[in-house]
N, C-alpha and C positions, 0 to 999 in steps of 0.2 A: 753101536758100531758107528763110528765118526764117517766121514765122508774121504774119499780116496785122495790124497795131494796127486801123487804120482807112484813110479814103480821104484823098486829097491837098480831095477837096473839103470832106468832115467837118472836118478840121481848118480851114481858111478860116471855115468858118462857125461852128465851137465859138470861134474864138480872135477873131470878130467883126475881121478881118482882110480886107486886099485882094489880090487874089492879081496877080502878076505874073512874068513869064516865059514859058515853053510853054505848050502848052496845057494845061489842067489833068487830067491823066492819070497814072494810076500810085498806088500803096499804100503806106502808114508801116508801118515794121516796126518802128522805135523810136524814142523821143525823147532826144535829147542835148543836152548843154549841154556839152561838153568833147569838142573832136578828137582827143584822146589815146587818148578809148576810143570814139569814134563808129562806126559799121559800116552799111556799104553799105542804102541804104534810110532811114537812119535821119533824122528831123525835127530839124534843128540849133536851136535857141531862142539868139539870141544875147540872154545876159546880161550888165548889168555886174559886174565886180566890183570888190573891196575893190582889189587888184592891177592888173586886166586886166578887159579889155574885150571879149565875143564878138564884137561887129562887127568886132576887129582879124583875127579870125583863119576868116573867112568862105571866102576862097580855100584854107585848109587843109582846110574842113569841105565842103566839095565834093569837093577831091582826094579826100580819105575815102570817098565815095560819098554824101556827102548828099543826098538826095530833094529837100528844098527847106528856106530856111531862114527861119525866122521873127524878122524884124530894127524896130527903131522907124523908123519913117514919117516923124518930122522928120529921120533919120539918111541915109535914101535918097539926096537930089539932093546929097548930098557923097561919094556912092560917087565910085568912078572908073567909065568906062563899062567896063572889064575887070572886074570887078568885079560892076557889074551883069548882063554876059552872061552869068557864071560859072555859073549855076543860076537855079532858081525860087525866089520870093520870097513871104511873107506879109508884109504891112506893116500894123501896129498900134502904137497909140499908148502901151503898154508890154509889151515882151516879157513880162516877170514875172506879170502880169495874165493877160494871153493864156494863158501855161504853165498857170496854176490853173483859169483856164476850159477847155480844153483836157483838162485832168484832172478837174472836175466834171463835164463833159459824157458822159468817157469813164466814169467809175462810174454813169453814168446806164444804161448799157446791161448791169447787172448787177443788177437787181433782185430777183434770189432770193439774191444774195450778201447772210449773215450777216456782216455787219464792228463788229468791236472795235475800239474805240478807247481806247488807256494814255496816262493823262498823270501826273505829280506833279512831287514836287521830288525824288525820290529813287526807284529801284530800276524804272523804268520798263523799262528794256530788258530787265532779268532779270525781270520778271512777266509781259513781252509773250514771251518765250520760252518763259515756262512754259506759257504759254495755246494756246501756238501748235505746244507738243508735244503735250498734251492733247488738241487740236482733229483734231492730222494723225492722231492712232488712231482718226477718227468719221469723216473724209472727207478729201479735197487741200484742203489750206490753205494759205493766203499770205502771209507775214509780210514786214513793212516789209526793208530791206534797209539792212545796217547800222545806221548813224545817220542814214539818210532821215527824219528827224521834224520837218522847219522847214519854212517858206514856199517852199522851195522842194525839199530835199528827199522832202516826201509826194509833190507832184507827180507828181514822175520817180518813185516808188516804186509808185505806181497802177496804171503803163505796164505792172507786170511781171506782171499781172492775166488768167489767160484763161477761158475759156468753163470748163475742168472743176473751176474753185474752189467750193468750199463756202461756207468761212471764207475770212476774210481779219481779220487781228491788225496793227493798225498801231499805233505809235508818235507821240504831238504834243509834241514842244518846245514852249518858247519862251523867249526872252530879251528881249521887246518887247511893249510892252503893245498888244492887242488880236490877236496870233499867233496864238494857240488857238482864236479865236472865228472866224479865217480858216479856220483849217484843217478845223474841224465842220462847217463851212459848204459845205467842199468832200466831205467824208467822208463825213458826214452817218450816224454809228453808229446801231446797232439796239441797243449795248452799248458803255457808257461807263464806265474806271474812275478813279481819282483814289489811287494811291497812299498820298500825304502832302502836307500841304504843311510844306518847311522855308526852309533861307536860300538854296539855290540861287538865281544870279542875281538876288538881294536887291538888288544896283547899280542891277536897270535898272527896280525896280520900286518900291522904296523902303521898304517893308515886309512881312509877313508877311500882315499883311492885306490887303494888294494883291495879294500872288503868290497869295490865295487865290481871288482875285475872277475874275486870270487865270485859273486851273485850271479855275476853275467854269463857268468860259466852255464848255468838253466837252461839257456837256447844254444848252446855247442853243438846238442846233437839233431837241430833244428833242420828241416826238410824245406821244400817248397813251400808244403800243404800246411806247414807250422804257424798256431798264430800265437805272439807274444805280446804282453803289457806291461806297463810303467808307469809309474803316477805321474800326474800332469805338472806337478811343480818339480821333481826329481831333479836335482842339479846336475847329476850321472849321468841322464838319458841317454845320450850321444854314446855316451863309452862303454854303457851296456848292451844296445843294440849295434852298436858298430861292426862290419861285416858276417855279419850273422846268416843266414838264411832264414825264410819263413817270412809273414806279414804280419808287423807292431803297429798297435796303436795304444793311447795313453786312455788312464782311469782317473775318476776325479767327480767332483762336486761341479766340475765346467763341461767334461768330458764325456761323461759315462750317458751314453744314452737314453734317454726317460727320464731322468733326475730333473724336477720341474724346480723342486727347491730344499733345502734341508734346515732343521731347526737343533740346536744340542740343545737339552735340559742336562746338562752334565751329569751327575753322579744318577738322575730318572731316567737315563739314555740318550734316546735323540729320535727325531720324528724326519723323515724324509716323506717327499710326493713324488711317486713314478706313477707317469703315464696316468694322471689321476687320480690314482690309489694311494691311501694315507696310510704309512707302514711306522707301526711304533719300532722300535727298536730297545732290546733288551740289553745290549751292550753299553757303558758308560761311556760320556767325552766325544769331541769333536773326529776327535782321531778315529773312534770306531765308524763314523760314519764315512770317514773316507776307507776304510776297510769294507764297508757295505758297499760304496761304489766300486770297489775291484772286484765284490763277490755279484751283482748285476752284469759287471762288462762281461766277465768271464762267463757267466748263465746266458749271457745271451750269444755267444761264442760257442757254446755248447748245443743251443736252440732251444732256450727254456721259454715259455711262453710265458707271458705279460702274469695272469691269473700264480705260475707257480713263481713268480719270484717275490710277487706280493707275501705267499702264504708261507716260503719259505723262510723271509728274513722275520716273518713274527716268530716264528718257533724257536728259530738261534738263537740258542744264550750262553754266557760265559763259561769256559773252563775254568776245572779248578786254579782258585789261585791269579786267574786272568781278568780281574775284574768282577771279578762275584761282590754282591751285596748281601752283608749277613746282618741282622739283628739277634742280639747276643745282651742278655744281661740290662735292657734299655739304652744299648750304645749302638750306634750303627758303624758296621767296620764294611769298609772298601779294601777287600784284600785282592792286591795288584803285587802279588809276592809270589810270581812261579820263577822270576828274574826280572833282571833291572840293568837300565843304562841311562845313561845320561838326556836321551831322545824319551824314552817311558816314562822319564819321573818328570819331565815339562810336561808330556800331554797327560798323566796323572795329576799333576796339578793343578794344571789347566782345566781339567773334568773337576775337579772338585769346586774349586772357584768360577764359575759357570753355575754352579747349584743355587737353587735358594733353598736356604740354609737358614734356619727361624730359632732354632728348638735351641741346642748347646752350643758347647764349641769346637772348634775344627782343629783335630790334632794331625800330627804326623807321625809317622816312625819310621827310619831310614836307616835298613841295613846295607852293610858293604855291599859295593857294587865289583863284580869278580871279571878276571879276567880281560882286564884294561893294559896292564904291562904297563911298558913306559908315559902311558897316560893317565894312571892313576889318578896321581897326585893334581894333576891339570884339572880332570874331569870328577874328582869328587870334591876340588874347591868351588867347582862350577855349582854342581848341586848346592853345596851348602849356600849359595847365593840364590841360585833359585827358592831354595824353604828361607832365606830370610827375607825374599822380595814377593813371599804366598800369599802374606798376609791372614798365613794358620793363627791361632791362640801358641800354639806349642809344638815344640820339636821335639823328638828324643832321637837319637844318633845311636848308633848296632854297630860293635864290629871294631878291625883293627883301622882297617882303610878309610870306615866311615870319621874319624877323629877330625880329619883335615875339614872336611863338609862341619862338623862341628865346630872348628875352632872359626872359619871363614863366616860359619851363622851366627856366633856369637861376638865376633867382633861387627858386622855388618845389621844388626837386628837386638832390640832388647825387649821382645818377647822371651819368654821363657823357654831353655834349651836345655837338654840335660845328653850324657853319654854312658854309655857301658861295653865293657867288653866280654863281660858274661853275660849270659841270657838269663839266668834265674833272677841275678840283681836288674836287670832291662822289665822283665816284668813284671817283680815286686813296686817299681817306682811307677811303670805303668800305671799297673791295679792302685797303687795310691793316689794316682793324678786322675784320673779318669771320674766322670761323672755321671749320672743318669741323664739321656739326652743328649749328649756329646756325638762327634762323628771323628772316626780315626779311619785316619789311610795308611794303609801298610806297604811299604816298599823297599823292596831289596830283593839279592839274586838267591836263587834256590840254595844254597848252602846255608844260608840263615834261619832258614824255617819262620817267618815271620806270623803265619797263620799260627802258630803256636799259643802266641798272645790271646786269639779268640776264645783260647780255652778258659773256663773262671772269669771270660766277662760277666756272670751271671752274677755273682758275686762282687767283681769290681765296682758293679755300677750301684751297688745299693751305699759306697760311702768312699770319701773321698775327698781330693781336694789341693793332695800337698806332695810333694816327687822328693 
C-alpha cells in the first residue's frame, strides 16, 4: 500500500473539475499521464500529445488500476458508454490546466517546505544537483526527477513530495515564451537561481534579450522574504532583477562567500577551497565550478553549515549524459550529450583542453545543435570555428544542421574533419578512426543520441586508424 497523495474529492475541487462515476470515495496515491508506468491507485490526467492522445488510451489506464481519470469535458459525449463505465471521471475544460492546478494546490499543503527553484540557459541540472547534495547533509530533500522541468513535467514532479521533506530543489525549463512565469507561479520559491543566460532555444525566443526576460520570469512571484541570485559576470543582471521584489545577490568565483580559491583540472574536475576545506569536485571544466559557486550561495541561503557543504559537493556527480566520464573499450569518452548550444560546447571545449592529456588523441564529435531558429546557421558556423580553433586531433560532424560547423572547420583548420548524416555511417567511421588510448567528447542535443557511439567502444579501440 503506497502512501496517500490526497482525496478523490481534493482533486475534483484543486482541478476545478466535475466529478462523475461512483460515488466519490477512495485516495490518489499518484498522478500519471502514461499507462506504461501507472500503478494501482494512481490519478490518470489524460493528455494530448505531439503523437498520441491520453483519451485513446483510458481503458488501458483503468486496467492498470486507475483510481479515476481526469479527461476534457467537450471530449466526454464522444466516449463510448464502455468507456464511460470503465471508471471514475473528472471532467475539465483542459486537462493540462487542471494537472498545474492540481499541483499548486498540492505544494499548498507544504508550507514549511524550503523550495529552490534553478533556471538558465546552461548547467541547470548539474547546479540543482549540487544544491540538492548539499541540502540532503542538513535534512530529506527533494529534488525534481529527471528532466521534470516543463509545464508539465514540474507538475508530475511535485506529486513525489511528502510530509518528511525539508528542501525540495526543483528544476524550470522552458522552450516557450511565458513557461517560467507558469511554473513560479505554481512553485512559488523562497530561493531562486538563474545560472546564465545563453543561445539555448534561441528559436523560440528570438534573442538573448528575450530568453533573458523569460529567465527572469523565476522571481515574478517573489515576496519580501524572497531571496534571488545571478552570476557575477551575467551581462542580464540589471534586466533580470529589475523591479522584482525579494533580496539579490550575485554567485561567482569572486562572490560566493567562503570560496578562498578554485583550481579546474578539466576533464579530472576541479578542486575548490571553502572556508579551509579542500572539496574535489566530480563534475568536469571551469564552468562546473562556477555551477558549485551557485550551489554554496544558495546552501548558505538555505543555512547549511560549513561541514555539510564540504561533504555535499564531494558526493555530486554528473548526470546522465551531463558530463559523465566513461571508459569504454581503452578510450575515454566525455559524454556532454543530453543537449547542446553554442555556450556548452565552448565550455566543453574548454574542459577538455584544460586537461593534461599524455596518452592519445583528442577527438570531437558534434551533433546538431536543435532549436536555434533563425540562428542556426550563425551559431553552428560559430561552432565549427571553435572545433577548428580546439586544437582536437579530429572532428566528426552529426546531423543536417551540423554540415555548416563542418564546412566552416574545414575551410578554417586542416586537422582532419569528417561528416554524416546517418548515424550508422557516423559510427562506422568513428569505430574506424578511433584508437586504444584516445579521448573523445561527445556533443550535441538530445535528439542525436550521441552516447550511442559508447556502445562497441570495446571493440573499436582494439584497431583502427583510418575514417
Amino acid at each position: 500500500m503506497g502512501d496517500i497523495l490526497f482525496s478523490l474529492e481534493f482533486a475534483v475541487d484543486a482541478c476545478a473539475g466535475k466529478f462523475v462515476g461512483p460515488a466519490m470515495v477512495g485516495d490518489v496515491q499518484g498522478v500519471s499521464i502514461d499507462t506504461r508506468t501507472l500503478k494501482p491507485n494512481d490519478l490518470f490526467v489524460a493528455l494530448p500529445g505531439e503523437n498520441t492522445d491520453g483519451h485513446d488510451f483510458l481503458s488501458g489506464a483503468f486496467a492498470a488500476g486507475a483510481c479515476c481519470a481526469v479527461v476534457k469535458q467537450a471530449f466526454w459525449e464522444q466516449f463510448t458508454p464502455e468507456i464511460k463505465h470503465s471508471g471514475a471521471y473528472i471532467l475539465v475544460e483542459d486537462p493540462l490546466i487542471a494537472l498545474q492546478n492540481l499541483a499548486r494546490r498540492y505544494l499548498e499543503g507544504f508550507p514549511s517546505l524550503l523550495k529552490v527553484a534553478v533556471t538558465g540557459s546552461n548547467g541547470k541540472t548539474s547546479t540543482r544537483d549540487m544544491i540538492a547534495a548539499i541540502l540532503a547533509e542538513c535534512g530529506s530533500t527533494y529534488v525534481t526527477r529527471g528532466n521534470y522541468n516543463s509545464e508539465i513535467g514540474l507538475p508530475l514532479s511535485v506529486f513525489g513530495l511528502n510530509r518528511d521533506h525539508v528542501y525540495g530543489v526543483f528544476e524550470l525549463g522552458s522552450n516557450r515564451k511565458g513557461e517560467i512565469s507558469l511554473l513560479a507561479d505554481i512553485l512559488r520559491p523562497s530561493v531562486a537561481l538563474i545560472t546564465n543566460i545563453g543561445t539555448a532555444h534561441i528559436g523560440m525566443f528570438g534573442s538573448k534579450g528575450a530568453i533573458a526576460e523569460e529567465k527572469g520570469a523565476v522571481f515574478s512571484c517573489f515576496d519580501a522574504s524572497s531571496r534571488g541570485l545571478v552570476w557575477e559576470e551575467e551581462p542580464f543582471a540589471e534586466k533580470l532583477v529589475s523591479g522584482r521584489h525579494g533580496t539579490f545577490g550575485f554567485f561567482g568565483v569572486k562572490s560566493t562567500e567562503g570560496i578562498e580559491s578554485v583550481e579546474s583540472r578539466g576533464v579530472g574536475g576541479g578542486v575548490l577551497v571553502y572556508k579551509g576545506r579542500t572539496i574535489k569536485l566530480n563534475y568536469p571544466g571551469y564552468h562546473n565550478i562556477v555551477n558549485a559557486c551557485a550551489a554554496v550561495s544558495v546552501a548558505g541561503l538555505c543555512g547549511a553549515g560549513d561541514e555539510a557543504v564540504a561533504a555535499g559537493l564531494q558526493k555530486a556527480a554528473p548526470a546522465f549524459g551531463r558530463g559523465q566520464i566513461v571508459q569504454e573499450g581503452g578510450v575515454t569518452l566525455l559524454q556532454d550529450c543530453y543537449n547542446a548550444n553554442f555556450e556548452s560546447l565552448a565550455a566543453g571545449i574548454a574542459s577538455v583542453k584544460d586537461s593534461v592529456w599524455q596518452k592519445g588523441r583528442r577527438i570531437g564529435v558534434l551533433g546538431a545543435m536543435k532549436e536555434l531558429g533563425e540562428y542556426a546557421g550563425e551559431l553552428h558556423d560559430e561552432a565549427g570555428r571553435l572545433c577548428a580553433e580546439s586544437g582536437f586531433d579530429a572532428w566528426f560532424f552529426f546531423g543536417e544542421e551540423a554540415k555548416v560547423a563542418f564546412s566552416r572547420y574545414r575551410a578554417s583548420c586542416s586537422a582532419p574533419g569528417f561528416y554524416d548524416d546517418e548515424f550508422d555511417s557516423l559510427s562506422g567511421r568513428v569505430a574506424g578512426f578511433i584508437l586504444p588510448g584516445d579521448f573523445l567528447y561527445l556533443k550535441g542535443s538530445r535528439s542525436t543520441s550521441l552516447e550511442r557511439l559508447t556502445v562497441g567502444m570495446a571493440a573499436a579501440g582494439k584497431e583502427g586508424g583510418n575514417a
